[in-house]
C-alpha positions in Angstrom: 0.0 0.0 0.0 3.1 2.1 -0.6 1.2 4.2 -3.4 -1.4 5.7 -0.7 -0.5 7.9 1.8 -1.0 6.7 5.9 -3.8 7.6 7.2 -4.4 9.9 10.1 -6.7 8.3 12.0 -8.4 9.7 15.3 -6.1 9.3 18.2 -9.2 8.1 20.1 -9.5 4.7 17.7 -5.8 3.3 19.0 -6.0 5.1 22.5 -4.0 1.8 24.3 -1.3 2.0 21.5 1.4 3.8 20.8 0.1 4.9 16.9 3.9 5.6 15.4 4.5 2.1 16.2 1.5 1.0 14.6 2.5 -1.3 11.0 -0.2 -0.3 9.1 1.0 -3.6 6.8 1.8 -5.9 8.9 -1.4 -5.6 11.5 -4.0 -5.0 8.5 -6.4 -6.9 9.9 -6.2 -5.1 13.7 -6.4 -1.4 12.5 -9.5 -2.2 10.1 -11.0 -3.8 12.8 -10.6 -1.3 15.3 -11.4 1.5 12.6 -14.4 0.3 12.1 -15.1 -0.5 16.0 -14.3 2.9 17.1 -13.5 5.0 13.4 -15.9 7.4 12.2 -16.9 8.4 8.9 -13.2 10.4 7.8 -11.5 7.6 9.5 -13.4 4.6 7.3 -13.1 6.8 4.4 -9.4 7.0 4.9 -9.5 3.3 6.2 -11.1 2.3 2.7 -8.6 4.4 0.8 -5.3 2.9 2.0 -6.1 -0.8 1.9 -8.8 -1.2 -0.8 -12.0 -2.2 -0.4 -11.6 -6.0 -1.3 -9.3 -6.0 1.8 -11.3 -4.2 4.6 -14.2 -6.7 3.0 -12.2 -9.6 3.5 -11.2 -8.6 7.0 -14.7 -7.4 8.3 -16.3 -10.5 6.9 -13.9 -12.7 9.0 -13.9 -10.3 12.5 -14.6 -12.2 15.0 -16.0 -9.5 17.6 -18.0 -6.4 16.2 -20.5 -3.9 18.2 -23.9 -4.5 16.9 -24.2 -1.1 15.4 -20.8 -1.3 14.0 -21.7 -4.7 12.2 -25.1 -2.8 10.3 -22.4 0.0 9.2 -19.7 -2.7 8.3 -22.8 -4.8 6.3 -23.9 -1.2 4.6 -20.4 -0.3 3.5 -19.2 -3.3 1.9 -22.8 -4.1 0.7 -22.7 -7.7 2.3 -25.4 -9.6 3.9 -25.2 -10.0 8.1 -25.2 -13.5 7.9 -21.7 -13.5 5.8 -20.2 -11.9 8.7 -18.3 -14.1 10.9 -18.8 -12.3 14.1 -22.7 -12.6 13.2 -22.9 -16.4 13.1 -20.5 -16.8 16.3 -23.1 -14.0 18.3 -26.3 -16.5 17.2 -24.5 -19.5 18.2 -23.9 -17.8 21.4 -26.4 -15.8 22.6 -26.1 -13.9 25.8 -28.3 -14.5 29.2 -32.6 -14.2 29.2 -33.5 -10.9 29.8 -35.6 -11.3 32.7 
């Protein structure tokens, strides 16, 4: 991805790293992740820029964790049904306690 710029994502996203350390390369999968976990609109832009959209489609579509909300926007973006999502199928084989 030498041909695009790095993107300046919001400090907030990586708050528990130290982001001139970050690889943008080699951790692909954790920064498009996160992005999209914590990114907004700029930052996926930027996110989609610099790594294409057939990666962040590969990545998001084998996630294992993404907030609800975040997996509607992930679905939207990449124009993927919610039940090709990885993190989808794990959450319905797992679902959380009876709300009493």
């Amino acid at each position: 991805n030498s041909k695009h710029a790095k993107p300046e994502f919001n400090r907030r996203i990586f708050w528990d790293v130290e982001m001139a350390s970050i690889d943008y390369d080699a951790k692909a999968g954790f920064v498009i992740e996160r992005v999209f976990e914590r990114g907004d609109v700029e930052d996926i832009r930027q996110c989609r820029r610099y790594y294409g959209d057939r990666v962040v489609k590969k990545v998001l579509l084998h996630a294992k964790y993404l907030p609800e909300a975040r997996l509607f926007l992930a679905s939207a973006v990449i124009n993927e049904p919610l039940t090709s999502f990885r993190c989808y199928t794990l959450r319905q084989s797992n679902p959380g306690l009876f709300p009493y």
